[in-house]
C-alpha positions in Angstrom: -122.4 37.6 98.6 -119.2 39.4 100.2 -116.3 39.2 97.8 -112.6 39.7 99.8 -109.6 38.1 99.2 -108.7 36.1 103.3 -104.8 36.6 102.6 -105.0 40.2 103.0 -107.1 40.3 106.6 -106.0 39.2 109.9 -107.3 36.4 111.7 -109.5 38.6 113.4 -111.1 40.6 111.0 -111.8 37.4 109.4 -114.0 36.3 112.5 -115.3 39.6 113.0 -116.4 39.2 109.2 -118.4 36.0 109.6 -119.9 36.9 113.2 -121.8 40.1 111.1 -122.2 37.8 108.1 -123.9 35.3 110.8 -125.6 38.0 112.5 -127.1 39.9 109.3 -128.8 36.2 107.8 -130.2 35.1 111.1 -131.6 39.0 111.1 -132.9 38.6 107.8 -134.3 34.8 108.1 -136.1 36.0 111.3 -138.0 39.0 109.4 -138.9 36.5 106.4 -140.2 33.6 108.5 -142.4 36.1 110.6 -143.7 37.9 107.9 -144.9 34.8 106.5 -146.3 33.8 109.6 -148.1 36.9 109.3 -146.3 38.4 112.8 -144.7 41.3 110.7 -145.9 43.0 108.0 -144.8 42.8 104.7 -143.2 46.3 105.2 -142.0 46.0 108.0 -140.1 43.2 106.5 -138.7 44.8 103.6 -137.8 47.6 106.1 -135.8 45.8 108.2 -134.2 43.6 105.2 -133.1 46.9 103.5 -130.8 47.6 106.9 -129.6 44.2 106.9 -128.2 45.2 103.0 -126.8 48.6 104.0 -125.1 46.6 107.2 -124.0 44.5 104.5 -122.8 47.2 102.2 -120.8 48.8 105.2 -119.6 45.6 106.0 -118.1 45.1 102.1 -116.7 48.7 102.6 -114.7 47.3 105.3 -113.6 44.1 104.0 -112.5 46.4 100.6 -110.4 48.4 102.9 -108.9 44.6 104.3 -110.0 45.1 108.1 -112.9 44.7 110.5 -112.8 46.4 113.5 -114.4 45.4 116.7 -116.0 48.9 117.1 -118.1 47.7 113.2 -118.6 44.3 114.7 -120.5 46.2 118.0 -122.3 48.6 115.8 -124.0 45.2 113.8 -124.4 43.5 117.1 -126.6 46.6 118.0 -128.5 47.2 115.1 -129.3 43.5 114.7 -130.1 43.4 118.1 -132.4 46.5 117.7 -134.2 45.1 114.5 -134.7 41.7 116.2 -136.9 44.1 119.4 -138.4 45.9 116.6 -139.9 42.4 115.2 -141.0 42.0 119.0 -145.0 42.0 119.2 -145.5 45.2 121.0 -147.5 45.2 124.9 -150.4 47.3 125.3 -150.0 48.9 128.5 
């Protein structure tokens, strides 16, 4: 759970915050229903749930400091993005 207080952040930084909130659980719902599906490996799960917390402890660094910038908003959308192709049964070739 993020703690902040929303009279000290702008409207945007606000949005930006739940967009990465948003981002970060679907991330971290994705890994948990496929490992239980058995698409993903336990590990790999825990893995990818551990960057989800440090995105989440960078994002509550920011929210601390009462702003969150588009450029941290970008860097979640890529490493979520990244995780998700990770998750991605790979082809043989």
């Amino acid at each position: 759970m993020l703690n902040f207080d929303m009279s000290t952040m702008s409207e945007q930084s606000l949005i930006n915050c739940d967009i990465a909130t948003d981002l970060l659980d679907n991330v971290s719902v994705i890994a948990k229903r496929m490992s239980i599906s058995g698409k993903i490996s336990d590990k790999m799960e825990n893995d990818i749930l551990m960057e989800c917390a440090a995105l989440r402890g960078e994002l509550q660094a920011h929210i601390t400091k009462g702003e969150i910038k588009t450029s941290f908003l970008d860097k979640v959308r890529r490493e979520t993005k990244r995780l998700i192709e990770e998750m991605q049964p790979k082809e043989e070739e």
